[in-house]
C-alpha positions in Angstrom: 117.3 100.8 134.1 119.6 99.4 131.2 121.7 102.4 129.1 121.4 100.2 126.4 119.8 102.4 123.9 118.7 99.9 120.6 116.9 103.2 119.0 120.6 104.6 118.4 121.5 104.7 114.6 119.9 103.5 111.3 117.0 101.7 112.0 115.0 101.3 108.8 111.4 101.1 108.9 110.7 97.8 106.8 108.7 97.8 103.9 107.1 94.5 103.2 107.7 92.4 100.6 104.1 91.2 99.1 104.0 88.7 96.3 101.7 89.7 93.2 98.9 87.8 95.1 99.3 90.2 98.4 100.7 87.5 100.6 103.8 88.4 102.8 106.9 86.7 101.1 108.8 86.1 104.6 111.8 84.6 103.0 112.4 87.8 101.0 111.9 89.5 104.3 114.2 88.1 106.2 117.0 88.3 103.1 116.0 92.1 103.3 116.5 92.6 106.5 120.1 90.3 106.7 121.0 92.9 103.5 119.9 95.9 105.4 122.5 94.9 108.3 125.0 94.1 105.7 124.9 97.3 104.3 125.6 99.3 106.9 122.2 100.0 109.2 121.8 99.1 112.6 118.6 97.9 112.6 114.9 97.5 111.5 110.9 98.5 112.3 108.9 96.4 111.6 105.0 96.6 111.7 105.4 100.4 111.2 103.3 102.5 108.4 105.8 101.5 105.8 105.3 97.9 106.6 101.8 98.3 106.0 100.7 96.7 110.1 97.3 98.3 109.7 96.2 95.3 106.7 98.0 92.3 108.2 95.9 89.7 110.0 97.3 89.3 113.9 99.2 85.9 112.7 101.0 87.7 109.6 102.0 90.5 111.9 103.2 88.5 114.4 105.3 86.6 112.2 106.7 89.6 110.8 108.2 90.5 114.3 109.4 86.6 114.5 111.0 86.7 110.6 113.5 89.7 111.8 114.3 88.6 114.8 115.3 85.1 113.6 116.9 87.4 110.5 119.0 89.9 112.3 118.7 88.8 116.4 116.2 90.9 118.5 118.4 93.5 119.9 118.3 95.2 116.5 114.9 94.9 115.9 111.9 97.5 117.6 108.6 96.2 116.0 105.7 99.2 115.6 103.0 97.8 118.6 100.6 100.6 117.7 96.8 99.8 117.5 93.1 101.3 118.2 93.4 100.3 121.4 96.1 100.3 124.4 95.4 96.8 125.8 96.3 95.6 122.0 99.4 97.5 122.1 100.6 96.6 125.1 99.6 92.4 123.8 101.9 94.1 120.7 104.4 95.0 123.2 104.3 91.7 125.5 104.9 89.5 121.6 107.6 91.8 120.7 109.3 91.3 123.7 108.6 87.7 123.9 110.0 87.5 120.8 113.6 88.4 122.1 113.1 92.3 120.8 114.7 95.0 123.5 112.3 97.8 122.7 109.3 98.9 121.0 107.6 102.2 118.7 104.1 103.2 119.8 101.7 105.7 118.2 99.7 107.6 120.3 96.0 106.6 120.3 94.6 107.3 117.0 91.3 106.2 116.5 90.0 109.4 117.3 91.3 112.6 118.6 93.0 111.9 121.9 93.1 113.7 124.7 96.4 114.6 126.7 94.9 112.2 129.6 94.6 109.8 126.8 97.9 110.2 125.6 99.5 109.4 129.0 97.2 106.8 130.2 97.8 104.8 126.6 101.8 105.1 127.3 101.5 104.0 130.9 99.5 101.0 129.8 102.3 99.9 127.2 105.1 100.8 129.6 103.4 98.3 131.6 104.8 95.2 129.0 108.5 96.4 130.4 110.2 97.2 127.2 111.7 100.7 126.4 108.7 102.6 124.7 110.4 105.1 121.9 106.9 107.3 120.9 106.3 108.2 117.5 105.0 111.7 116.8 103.1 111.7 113.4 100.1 114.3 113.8 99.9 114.8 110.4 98.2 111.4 110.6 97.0 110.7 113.8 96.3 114.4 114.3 97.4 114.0 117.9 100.3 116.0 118.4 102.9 114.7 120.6 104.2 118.5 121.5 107.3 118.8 123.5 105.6 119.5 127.0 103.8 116.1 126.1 106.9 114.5 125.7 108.5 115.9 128.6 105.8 114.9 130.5 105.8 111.1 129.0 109.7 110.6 130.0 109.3 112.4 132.9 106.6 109.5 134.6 109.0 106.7 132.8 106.9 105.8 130.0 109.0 106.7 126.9 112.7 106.7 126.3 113.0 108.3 123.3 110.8 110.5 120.3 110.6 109.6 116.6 109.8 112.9 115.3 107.4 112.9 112.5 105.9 116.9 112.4 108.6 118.3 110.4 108.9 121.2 112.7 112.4 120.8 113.2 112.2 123.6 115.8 110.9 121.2 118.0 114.1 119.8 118.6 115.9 122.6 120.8 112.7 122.6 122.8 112.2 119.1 123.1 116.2 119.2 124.3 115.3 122.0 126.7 112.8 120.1 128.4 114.2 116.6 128.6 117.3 116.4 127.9 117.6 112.8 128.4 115.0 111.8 125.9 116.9 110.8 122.8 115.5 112.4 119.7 115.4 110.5 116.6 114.7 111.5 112.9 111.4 111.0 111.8 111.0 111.9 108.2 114.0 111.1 105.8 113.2 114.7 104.4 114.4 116.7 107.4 117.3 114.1 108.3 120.3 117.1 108.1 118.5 119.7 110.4 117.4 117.0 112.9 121.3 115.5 113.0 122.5 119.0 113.2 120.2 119.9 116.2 121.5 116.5 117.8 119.7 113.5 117.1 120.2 110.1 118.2 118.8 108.1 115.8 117.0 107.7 112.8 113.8 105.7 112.2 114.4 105.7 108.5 112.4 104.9 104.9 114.7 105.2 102.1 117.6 103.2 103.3 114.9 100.0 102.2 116.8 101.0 98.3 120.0 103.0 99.0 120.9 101.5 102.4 124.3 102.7 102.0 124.2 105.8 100.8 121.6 106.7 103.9 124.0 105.8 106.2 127.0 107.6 104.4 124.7 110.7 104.7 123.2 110.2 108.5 126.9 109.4 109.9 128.3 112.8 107.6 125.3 114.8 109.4 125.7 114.0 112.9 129.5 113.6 112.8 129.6 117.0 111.9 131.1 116.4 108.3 128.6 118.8 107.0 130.5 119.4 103.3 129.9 115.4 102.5 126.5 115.6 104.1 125.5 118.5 102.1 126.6 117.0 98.7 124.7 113.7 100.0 121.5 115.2 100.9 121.1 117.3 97.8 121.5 114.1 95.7 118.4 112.2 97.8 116.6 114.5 98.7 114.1 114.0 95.3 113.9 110.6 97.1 113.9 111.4 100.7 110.8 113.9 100.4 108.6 111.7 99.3 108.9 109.4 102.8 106.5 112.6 103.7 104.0 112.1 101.3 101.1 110.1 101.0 102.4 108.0 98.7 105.5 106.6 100.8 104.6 103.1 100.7 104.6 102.8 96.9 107.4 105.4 96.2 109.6 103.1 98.6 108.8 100.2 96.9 108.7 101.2 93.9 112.8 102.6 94.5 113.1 99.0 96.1 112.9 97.4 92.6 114.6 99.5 90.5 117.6 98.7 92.4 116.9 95.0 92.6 115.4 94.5 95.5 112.0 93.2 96.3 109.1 96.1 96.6 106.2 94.5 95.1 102.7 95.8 95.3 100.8 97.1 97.8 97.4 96.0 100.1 94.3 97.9 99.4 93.4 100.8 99.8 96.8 102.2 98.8 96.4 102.4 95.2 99.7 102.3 92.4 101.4 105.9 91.8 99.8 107.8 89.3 101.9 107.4 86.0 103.4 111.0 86.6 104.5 109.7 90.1 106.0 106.6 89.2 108.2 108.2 86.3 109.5 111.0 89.0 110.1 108.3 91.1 111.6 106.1 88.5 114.0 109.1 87.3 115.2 110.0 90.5 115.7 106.2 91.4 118.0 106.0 88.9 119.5 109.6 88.7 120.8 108.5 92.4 122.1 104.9 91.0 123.7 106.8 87.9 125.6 109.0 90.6 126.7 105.5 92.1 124.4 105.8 95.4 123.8 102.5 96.2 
């Protein structure tokens, strides 16, 4: 088995750039992702929540994979495969790695409740495809909880090489450690990024670096360097922007930052509605509180 570890580092979870009639602007895609790499991250997600993979159509989301790779080269890009059901992520899996990509995110099943049975026979399936799997823990919205005896269990049999931790329960960490120590952790909510680098995280699937790319990576190198005064100072700055990667209203705060700072957000694909007009303006005054402060 290869050490190469593409989960390592910055990898930003993509939003998508959607012209005003909700089709995918690839070009501005591809110049995001290029600018992304410029400024400092290692990587991108594509087809994750931020991208918005549950509303594309198969051929728009395979595309999406096909614009980054082309964009940035396939070993720093680890497309989100996850979908109702295991045979389509592991199809998700087989296109991402067709498409010159060296490892891939999965969601555990999450059209319903699943079962821990579930859980492992949906990550054997998707191992299958011969890519590293990293899982994604996000029970607040699939409400199946990738606990750390799960997770142990999952590396243990082969099936996952490393954990984006989504819970919040930074806890988890030191027991997640205990029990595999080989599993790389990686942060999982921008909101929780200094306690997860402190506790030794690998990686960070990350949301707001889509506006302040490098001001993120100032902060995440600061945290898990062990330069805790500059990370400190950094984290109290974004953290009015970082918290909201854990609320419902992610997609749109993201994008919404995205074109303050001259980048290109755009709207979003039903059902996710606009902010509310007491959202956007926090959003908008923290967005440019954190440019006035020269984060960039």
């Amino acid at each position: 088995m290869t050490d190469h570890r593409p989960w390592r580092g910055v990898l930003v979870a993509t939003a998508l750039p959607l012209n005003d009639d909700l089709s995918v602007n690839y070009d501005k895609y591809a110049e995001h992702c290029a600018w992304l790499v410029e400024n400092g991250c290692d990587g991108v997600v594509p087809n994750g929540s931020l991208g918005e993979y549950q509303v594309l159509t198969p051929e728009e989301r395979a595309r999406v994979v096909e614009t980054a790779v082309a964009a940035i080269g396939g070993q720093r890009v680890m497309p989100g495969v996850a979908a109702y059901g295991s045979a389509e992520s592991r199809r998700w899996a087989e296109q991402a790695g067709e498409a010159g990509c060296r490892a891939v995110m999965l969601l555990p099943p999450n059209a319903y409740r699943a079962d821990e049975r579930s859980v492992l026979a949906h990550y054997a399936e998707v191992a299958q495809a011969g890519l590293p799997v990293v899982a994604y823990n996000n029970p607040v919205d699939t409400k199946v909880d990738l606990v750390p005896e799960l997770l142990a269990r999952l590396h243990g049999e082969g099936y996952i090489r490393a954990v984006k931790e989504f819970s919040g329960d930074v806890r988890r960490a030191y027991r997640i450690a205990e029990l595999a120590p080989e599993l790389d952790l990686l942060i999982g909510a921008d909101d929780v990024l200094l306690e997860l680098a402190v506790a030794g995280a690998k990686g960070w699937v990350a949301g707001y670096p889509n506006a302040l790319p490098q001001a993120s990576v100032e902060l995440y190198h600061a945290a898990v360097d062990g330069d805790l005064d500059t990370a400190r100072h950094l984290y109290r700055q974004l953290h009015p922007l970082l918290r909201w990667d854990s609320r419902v209203e992610f997609v749109q705060a993201i994008k919404l930052s995205m074109d303050l700072v001259g980048r290109h957000g755009g709207p979003c694909r039903p059902p996710r509605m606009p902010l509310l007009p007491e959202q956007e303006a926090a959003v908008r005054s923290a967005t440019e509180k954190a440019v006035a402060a020269g984060l960039s």
